[in-house]
C-alpha positions as CSV (number, residue, x, y, z in Angstrom):
1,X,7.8,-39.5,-98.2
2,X,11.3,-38.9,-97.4
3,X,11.9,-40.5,-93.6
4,X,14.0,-39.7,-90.8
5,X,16.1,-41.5,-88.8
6,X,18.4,-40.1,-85.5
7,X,22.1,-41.1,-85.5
8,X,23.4,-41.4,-82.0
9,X,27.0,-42.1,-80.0
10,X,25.7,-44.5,-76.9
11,X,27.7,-43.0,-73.7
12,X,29.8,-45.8,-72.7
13,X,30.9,-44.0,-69.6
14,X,27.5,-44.2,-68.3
15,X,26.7,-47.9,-70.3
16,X,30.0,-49.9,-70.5
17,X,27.5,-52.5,-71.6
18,X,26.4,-51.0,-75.2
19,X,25.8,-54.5,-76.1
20,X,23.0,-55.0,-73.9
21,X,21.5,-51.6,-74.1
22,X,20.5,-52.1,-77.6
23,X,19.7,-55.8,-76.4
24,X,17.3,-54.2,-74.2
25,X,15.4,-52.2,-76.9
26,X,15.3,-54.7,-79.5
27,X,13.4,-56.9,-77.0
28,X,11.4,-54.1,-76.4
29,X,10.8,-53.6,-80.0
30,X,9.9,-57.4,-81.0
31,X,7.7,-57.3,-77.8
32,X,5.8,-54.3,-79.4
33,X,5.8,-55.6,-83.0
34,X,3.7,-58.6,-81.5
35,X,0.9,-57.0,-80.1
36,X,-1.7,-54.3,-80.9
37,X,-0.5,-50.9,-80.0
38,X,-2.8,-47.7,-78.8
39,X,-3.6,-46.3,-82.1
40,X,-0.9,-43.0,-82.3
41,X,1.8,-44.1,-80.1
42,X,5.0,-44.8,-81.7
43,X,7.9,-46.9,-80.5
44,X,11.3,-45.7,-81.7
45,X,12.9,-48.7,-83.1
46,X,16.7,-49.6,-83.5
47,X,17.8,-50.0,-87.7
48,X,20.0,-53.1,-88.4
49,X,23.8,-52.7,-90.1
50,X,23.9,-53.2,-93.3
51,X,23.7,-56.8,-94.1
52,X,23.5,-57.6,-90.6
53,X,21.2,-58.2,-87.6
54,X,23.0,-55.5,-85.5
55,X,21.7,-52.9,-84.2
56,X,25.0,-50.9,-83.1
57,X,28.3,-49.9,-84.5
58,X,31.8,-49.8,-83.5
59,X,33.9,-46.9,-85.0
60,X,37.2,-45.6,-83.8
61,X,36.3,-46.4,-80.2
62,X,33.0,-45.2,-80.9
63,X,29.4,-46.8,-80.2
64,X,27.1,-45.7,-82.6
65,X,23.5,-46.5,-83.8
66,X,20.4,-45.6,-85.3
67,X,16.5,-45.0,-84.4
68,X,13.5,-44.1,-86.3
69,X,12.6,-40.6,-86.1
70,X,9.1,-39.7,-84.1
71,X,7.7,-37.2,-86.7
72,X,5.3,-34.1,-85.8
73,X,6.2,-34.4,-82.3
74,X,8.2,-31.9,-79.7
75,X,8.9,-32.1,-75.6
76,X,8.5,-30.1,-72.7
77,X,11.1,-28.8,-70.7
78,X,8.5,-27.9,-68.3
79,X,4.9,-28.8,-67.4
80,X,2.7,-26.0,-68.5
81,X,-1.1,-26.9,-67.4
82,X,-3.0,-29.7,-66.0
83,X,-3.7,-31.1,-69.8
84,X,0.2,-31.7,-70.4
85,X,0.7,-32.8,-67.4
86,X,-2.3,-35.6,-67.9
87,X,-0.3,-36.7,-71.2
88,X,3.1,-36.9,-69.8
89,X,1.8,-39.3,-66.9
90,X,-0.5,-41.1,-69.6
91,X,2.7,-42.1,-71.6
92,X,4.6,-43.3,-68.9
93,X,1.2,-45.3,-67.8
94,X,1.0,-46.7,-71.7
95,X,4.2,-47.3,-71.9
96,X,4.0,-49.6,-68.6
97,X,1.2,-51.5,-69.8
98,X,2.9,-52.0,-73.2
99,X,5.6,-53.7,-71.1
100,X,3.4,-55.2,-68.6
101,X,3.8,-58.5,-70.2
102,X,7.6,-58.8,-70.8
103,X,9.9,-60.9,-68.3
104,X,12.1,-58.9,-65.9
105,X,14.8,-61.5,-66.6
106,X,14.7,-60.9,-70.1
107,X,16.3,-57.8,-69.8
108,X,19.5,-57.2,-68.9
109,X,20.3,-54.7,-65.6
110,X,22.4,-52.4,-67.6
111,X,22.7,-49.7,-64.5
112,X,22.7,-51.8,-61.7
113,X,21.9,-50.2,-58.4
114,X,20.0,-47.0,-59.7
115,X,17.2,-45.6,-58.4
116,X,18.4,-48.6,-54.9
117,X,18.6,-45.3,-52.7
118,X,20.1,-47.0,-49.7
119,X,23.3,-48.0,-52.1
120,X,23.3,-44.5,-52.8
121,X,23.5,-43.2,-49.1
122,X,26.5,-45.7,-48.7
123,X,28.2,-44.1,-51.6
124,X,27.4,-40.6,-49.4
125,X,28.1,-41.9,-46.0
126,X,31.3,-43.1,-47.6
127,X,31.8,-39.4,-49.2
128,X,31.6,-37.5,-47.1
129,X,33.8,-39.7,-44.4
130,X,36.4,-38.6,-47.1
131,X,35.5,-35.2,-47.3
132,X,35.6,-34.7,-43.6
133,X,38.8,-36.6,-43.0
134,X,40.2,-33.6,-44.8
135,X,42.4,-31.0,-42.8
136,X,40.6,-27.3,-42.9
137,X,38.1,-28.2,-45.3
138,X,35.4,-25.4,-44.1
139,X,31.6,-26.8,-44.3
140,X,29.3,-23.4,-45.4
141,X,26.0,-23.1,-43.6
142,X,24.2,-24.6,-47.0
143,X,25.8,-27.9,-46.9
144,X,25.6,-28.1,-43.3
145,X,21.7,-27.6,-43.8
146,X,21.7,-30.4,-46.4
147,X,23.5,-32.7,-44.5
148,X,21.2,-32.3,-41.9
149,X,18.6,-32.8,-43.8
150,X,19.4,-36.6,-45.1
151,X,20.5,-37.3,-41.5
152,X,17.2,-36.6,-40.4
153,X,15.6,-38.9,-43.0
154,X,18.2,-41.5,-43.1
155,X,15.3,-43.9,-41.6
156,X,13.6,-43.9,-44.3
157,X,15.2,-44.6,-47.1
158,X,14.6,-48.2,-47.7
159,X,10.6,-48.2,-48.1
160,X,10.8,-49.6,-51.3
161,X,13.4,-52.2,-51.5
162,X,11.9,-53.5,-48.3
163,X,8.5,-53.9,-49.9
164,X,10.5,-55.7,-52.2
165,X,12.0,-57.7,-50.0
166,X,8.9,-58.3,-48.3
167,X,7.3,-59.4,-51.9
168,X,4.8,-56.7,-51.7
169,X,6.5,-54.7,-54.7
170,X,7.8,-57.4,-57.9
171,X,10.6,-56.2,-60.0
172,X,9.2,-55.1,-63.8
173,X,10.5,-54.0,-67.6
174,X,10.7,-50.2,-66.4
175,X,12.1,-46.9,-68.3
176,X,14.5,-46.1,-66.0
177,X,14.3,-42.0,-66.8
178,X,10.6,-40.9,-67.5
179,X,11.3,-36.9,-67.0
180,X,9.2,-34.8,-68.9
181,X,11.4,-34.1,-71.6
182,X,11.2,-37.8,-72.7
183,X,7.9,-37.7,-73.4
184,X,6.8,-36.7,-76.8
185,X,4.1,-34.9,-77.8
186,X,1.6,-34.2,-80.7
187,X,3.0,-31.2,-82.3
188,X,-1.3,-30.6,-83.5
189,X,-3.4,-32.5,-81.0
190,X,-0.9,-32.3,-77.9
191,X,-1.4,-35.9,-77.3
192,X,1.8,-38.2,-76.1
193,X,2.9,-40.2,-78.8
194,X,6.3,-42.0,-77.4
195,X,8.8,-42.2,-74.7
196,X,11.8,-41.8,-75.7
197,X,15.8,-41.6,-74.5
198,X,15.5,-46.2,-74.0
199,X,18.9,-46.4,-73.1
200,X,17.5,-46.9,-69.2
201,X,14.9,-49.9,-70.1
202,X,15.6,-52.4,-67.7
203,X,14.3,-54.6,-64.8
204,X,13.3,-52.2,-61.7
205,X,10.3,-51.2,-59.6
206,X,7.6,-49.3,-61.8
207,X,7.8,-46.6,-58.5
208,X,10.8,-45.6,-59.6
209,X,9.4,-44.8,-62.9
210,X,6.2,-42.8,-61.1
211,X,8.5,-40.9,-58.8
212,X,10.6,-40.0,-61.4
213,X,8.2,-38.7,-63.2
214,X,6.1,-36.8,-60.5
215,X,9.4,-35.3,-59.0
216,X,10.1,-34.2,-62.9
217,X,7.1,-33.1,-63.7
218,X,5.4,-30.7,-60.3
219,X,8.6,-28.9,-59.8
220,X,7.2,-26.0,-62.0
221,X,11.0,-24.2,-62.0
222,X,12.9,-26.8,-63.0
223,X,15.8,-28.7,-60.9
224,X,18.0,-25.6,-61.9
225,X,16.1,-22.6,-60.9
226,X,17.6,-20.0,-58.7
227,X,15.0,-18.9,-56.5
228,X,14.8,-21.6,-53.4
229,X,11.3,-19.8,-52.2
230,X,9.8,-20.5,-55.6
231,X,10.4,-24.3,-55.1
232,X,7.1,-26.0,-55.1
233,X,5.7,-29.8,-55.3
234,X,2.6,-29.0,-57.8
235,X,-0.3,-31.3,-56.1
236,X,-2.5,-29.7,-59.0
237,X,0.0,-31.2,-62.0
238,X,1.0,-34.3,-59.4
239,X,-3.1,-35.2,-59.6
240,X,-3.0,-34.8,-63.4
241,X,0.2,-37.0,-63.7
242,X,-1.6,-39.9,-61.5
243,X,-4.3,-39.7,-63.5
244,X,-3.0,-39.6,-66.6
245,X,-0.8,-42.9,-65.8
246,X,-3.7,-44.7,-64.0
247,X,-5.9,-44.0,-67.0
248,X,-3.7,-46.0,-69.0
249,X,-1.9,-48.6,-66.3
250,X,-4.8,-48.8,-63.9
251,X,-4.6,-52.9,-64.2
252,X,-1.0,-53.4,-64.0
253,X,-1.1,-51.9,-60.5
254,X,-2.3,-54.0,-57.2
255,X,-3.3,-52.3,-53.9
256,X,0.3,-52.9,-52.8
257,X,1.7,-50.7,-56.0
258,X,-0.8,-47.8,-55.0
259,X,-0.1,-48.4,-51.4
260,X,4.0,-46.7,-51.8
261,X,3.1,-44.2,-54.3
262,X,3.5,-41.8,-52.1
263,X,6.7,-43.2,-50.8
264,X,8.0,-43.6,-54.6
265,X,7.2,-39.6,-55.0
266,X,8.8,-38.6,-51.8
267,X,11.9,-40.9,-52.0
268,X,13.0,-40.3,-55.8
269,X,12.7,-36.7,-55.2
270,X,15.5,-37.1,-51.7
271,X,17.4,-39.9,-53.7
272,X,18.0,-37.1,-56.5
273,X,19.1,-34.4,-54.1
274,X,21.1,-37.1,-52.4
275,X,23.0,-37.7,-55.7
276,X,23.8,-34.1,-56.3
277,X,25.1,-34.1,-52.8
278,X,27.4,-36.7,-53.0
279,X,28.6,-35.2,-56.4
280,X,29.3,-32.0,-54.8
281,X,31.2,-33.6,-51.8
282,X,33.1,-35.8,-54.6
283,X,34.1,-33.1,-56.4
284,X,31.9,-32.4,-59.5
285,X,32.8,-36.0,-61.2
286,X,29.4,-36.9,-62.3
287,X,26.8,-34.2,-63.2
288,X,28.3,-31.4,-65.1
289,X,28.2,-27.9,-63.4
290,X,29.0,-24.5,-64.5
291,X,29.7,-23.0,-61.3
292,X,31.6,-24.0,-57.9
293,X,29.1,-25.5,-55.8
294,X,26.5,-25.4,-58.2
295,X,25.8,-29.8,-57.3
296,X,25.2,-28.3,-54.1
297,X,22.5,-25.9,-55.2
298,X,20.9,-28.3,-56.9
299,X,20.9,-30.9,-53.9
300,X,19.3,-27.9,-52.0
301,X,16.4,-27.7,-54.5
302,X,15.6,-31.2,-54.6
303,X,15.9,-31.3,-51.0
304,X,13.3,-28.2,-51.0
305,X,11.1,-30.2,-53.6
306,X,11.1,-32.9,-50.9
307,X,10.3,-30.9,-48.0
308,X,6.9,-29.4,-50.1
309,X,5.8,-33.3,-50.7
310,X,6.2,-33.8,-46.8
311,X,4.1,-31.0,-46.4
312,X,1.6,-32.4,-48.5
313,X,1.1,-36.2,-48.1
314,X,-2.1,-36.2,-46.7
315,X,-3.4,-34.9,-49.9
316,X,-1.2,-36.7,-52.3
317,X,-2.3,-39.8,-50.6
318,X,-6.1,-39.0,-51.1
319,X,-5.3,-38.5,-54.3
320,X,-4.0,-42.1,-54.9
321,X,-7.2,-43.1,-53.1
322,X,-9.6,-41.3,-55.3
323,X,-8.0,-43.0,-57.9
324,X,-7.9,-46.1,-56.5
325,X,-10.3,-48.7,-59.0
């Protein structure tokens, strides 16, 4: 049987580190190769250069390298029904339990700072100083609403790395970007078979992971849609997510990791909208747009997303109770 394999350019704007990206998933990979894995799910591994232990190539200013393909498989863009949404949290939950066991110090922080949302609000406190320094620089009634909006929440925005400060949260192997479309699924069964895009594997707190992935996954209309009214925080998809993980990381969690769940949905989802925010204010530098102000649209619909999850925290938090073993 012929086999596949995916050639890739690493994006050394975004890792200036290539070195230890590909560090990062070969650990993962020995870690994997030395223990039994669920029956079906696949780990994409890094192929070696020629005659060589390396994993990666330099060509023409260029970082390349290669993976193994994950055959019969396919992602979502979005969440469809309960079922998908049960596979794409029960990948993220295998995929945590497959790392359970692997040193945080043995990987190295190749992002440092993401997903730490009070570095963030510096970088946007320090923004939009600059922006407003500017002479005649007009602010519309949209960003004045967003701006608003993290003011008011501003308090907040250290729940987690306090918890870690406190030592009721440990730093873990994470994935660093569990949305939806890195989940792969069963082209027949519809069962998850891999996470993929590993770049992102490095120390962090495994709430950044489940946030991610709740915030991702319950926004039915995507982080792009056009219709603010339509933006909804899916508690039907966010209870099939939890379960889906739980079912498959259940024993890697303590009560303290069930006790910010909540907090991990709720502040990944503002850290996001914060991000496009301070894009916008920065002048599109980051996130690519299409449109003027479109990082500010995008900020509003996160910010939207966030306001729906407020709205509902009783009920996500019974749901983490339910749940609770």
């Amino acid at each position: 049987m012929l086999r596949r394999y995916v050639m890739q350019r690493i994006n050394t704007a975004v890792f200036p580190r290539p070195e230890l990206v590909m560090a990062n998933i070969n650990v993962l990979a020995n870690h994997v190769a030395s223990r039994p894995v669920d029956k079906g799910w696949v780990v994409p591994t890094a192929i070696p250069i020629r005659n060589s232990s390396q994993t990666w190539l330099e060509q023409e200013g260029q970082i390349w390298r290669m993976l193994t393909f994950v055959e019969n498989a396919q992602t979502l863009q979005t969440i469809g029904s309960k079922q998908e949404a049960h596979e794409v949290g029960r990948a993220l939950g295998v995929f945590h339990h497959l790392v359970r066991d692997i040193p945080a110090d043995a990987l190295a922080d190749t992002l440092p700072g993401f997903h730490v949302t009070p570095g963030y609000f510096q970088i946007f406190e320090d923004g939009l100083a600059k922006s407003l320094a500017k002479p005649n620089v007009p602010i519309s009634q949209e960003l004045e609403t967003c701006l608003n909006f993290v003011d008011q929440r501003a308090g907040s925005i250290d729940v987690l790395e306090a918890a870690l400060a406190r030592g009721e949260l440990q730093t873990r192997p994470i994935h660093g970007d569990p949305k939806v479309n890195n989940v792969m699924l069963c082209s027949t069964s519809g069962r998850a078979l891999a996470m993929v895009d590993l770049d992102t594997v490095k120390p962090g707190l495994v709430h950044y992971d489940i946030g991610d992935c709740c915030r991702s996954g319950c926004n039915r209309h995507g982080e792009e849609t056009e219709d603010l009214d339509a933006v909804l925080f899916d508690l039907n998809l966010c209870e099939a997510i939890l379960e889906g993980y739980l079912s498959a990381a259940r024993e890697t969690l303590n009560d303290h990791d069930l006790d910010y769940i909540y907090d991990a949905i709720h502040l990944i989802t503002f850290e996001l909208g914060l991000r496009f925010l301070t894009d916008h204010l920065a002048g599109d530098i980051y996130f690519k747009v299409n449109r003027p102000g479109h990082n500010l649209h995008r900020a509003n619909v996160q910010f939207k997303l966030v306001k729906s999850i407020e709205q509902q925290e009783d009920s996500i938090r019974a749901i983490v109770e339910r749940l609770r073993p």
